[in-house]
C-alpha positions in Angstrom: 111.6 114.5 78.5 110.6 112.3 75.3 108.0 110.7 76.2 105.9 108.5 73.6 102.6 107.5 73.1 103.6 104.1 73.6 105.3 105.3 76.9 101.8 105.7 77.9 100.2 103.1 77.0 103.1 100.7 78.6 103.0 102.1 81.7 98.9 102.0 81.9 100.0 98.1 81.9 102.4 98.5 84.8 100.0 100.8 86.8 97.3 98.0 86.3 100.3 95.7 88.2 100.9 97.8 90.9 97.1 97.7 91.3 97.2 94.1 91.4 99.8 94.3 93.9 97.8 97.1 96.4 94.9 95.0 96.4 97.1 91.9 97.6 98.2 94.1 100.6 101.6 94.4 98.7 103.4 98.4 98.2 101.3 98.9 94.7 104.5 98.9 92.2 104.3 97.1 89.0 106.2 96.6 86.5 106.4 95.6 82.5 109.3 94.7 79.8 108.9 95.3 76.3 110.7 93.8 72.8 109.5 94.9 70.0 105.9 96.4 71.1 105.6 93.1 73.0 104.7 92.3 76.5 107.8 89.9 77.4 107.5 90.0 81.0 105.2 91.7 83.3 104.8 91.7 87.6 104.3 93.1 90.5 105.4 93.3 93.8 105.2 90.3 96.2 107.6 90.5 98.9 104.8 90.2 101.3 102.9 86.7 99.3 106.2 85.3 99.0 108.0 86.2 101.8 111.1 86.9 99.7 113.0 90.5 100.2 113.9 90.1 96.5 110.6 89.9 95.1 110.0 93.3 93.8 108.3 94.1 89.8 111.4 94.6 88.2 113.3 91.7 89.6 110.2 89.4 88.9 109.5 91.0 85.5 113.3 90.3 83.9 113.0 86.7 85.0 109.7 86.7 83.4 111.4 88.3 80.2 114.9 86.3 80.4 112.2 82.9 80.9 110.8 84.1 77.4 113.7 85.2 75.7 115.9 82.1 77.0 118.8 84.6 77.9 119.3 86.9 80.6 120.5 89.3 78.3 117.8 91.8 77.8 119.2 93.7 75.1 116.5 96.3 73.3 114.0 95.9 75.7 112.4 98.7 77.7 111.0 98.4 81.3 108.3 100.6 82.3 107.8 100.6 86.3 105.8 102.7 88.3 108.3 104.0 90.8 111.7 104.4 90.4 113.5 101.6 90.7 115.8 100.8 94.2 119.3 100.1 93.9 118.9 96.3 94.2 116.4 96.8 91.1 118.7 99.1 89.3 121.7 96.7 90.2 119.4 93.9 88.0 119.1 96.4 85.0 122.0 97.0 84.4 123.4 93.1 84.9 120.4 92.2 82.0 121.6 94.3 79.7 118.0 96.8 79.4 118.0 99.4 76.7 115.9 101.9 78.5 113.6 102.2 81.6 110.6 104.3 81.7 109.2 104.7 85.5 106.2 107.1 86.7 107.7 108.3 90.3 110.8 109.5 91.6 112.1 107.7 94.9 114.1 110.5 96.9 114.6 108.2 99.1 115.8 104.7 98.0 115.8 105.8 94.3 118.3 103.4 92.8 118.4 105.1 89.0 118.9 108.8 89.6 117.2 110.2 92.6 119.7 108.7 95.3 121.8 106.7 93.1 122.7 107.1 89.4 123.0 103.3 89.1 121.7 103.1 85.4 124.2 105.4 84.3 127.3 104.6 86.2 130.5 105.1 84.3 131.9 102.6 86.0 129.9 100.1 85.3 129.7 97.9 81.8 126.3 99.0 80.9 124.2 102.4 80.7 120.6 102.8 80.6 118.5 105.5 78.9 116.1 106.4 81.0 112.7 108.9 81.1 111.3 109.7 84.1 107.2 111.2 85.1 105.3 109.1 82.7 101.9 108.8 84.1 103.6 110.5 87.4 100.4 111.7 89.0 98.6 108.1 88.6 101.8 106.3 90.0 101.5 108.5 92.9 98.2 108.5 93.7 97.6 104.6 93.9 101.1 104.6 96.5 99.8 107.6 98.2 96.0 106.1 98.8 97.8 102.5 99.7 100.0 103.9 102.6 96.6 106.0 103.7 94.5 102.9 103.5 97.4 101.1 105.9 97.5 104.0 108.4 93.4 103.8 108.5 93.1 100.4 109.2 95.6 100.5 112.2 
């Protein structure tokens, strides 16, 4: 695993996102896209605020970033997300041409970039992503595992 100081420091923004989103009543995932050592685009999740399946980080992030760019190609940028993204998410990667994604936790579940799927590094696709995986893994899953308890206590 290579992971870099700035790694940290990047995903520290994305946790603060997925905050953002826990405290809206939203699954806390957040997300951030880098060029250069700059913040291009940055978001959380809000599926739930606007009622829009679609409307997870990573998708809101790269329109962010393709907004500020004025191109949806995303080439050299890096995402940093707190979960791994789903196969929808992974899907918009790899269409936006990023570089590399950085995420905190694994998604054996729905994991669209390597736990499930291997979306990001398809062969048969026109793109590949690098990828690192556990930045920051013990935050990320604290802040979803005290959200879903925080749920199940208020029901």
């Amino acid at each position: 695993m290579n992971i870099l100081n700035d790694d940290v420091f990047f995903m520290r923004l994305a946790l603060k996102e997925a905050q953002f989103a826990a405290d809206s009543g939203e699954i806390p995932c957040g997300a951030v896209i880098v060029l250069d050592n700059i913040v291009i685009g940055k978001a959380h999740n809000q599926t739930e605020k606007i009622n829009d399946a679609t409307a997870h980080a990573e998708i809101l992030a790269i329109t962010q970033a393709s907004q500020y760019l004025k191109n949806w190609r995303l080439k050299n940028t890096v995402m940093y997300v707190t979960k791994e993204p789903c196969p929808m998410c992974a899907g918009a990667i790899v269409l936006s041409r990023i570089k590399r994604v950085v995420w905190g936790m694994s998604d054996p579940k729905r994991g669209g970039a390597q736990s499930k799927f291997n979306i990001l590094k398809d062969p048969s696709l026109n793109h590949k992503v690098d990828c690192t995986a556990g930045v920051l893994k013990d935050d990320c899953v604290i802040l979803m595992q005290n959200f879903f308890k925080n749920i199940r206590s208020d029901k």
